[in-house]
N, C-alpha and C positions, 0 to 999 in steps of 0.2 A: 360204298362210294356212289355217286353219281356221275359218273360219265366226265370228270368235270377237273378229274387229275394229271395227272403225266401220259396217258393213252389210254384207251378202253381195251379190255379185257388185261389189261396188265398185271403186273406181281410185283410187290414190292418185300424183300424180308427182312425184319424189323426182329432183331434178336433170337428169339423161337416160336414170335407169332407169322405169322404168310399173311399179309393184306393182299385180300381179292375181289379186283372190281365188280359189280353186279352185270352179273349175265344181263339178265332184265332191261335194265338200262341201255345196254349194247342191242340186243336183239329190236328194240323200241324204233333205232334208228334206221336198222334194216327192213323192218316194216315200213316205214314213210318211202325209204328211196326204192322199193321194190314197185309203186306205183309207176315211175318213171325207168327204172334198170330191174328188169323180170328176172337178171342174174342172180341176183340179191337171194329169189327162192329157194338157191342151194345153202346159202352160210344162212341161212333161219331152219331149214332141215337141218343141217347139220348141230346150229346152236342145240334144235329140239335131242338131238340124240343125249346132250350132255346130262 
């Protein structure tokens, strides 16, 4: 998915499949807003742990 469903990083389960939105796409956003909120450098460390 792209960023563009019911909330980022979300779960949806769908029978016995897990739909799981892209990391990727989430972390994308935290990089832009960490220009502006230097907070942000902990939840993109932490993204990186995953």
């Amino acid at each position: 998915m792209d960023g563009v469903g019911p909330g980022l990083g979300d779960e949806q389960i769908r029978g016995t499949q897990r739909l799981v939105f892209c990391w990727a796409h989430v972390r994308r956003e935290f990089v832009e807003a960490e220009q502006v909120a230097p907070a942000c450098a902990q939840v993109l460390s932490r993204i990186g742990q995953l």
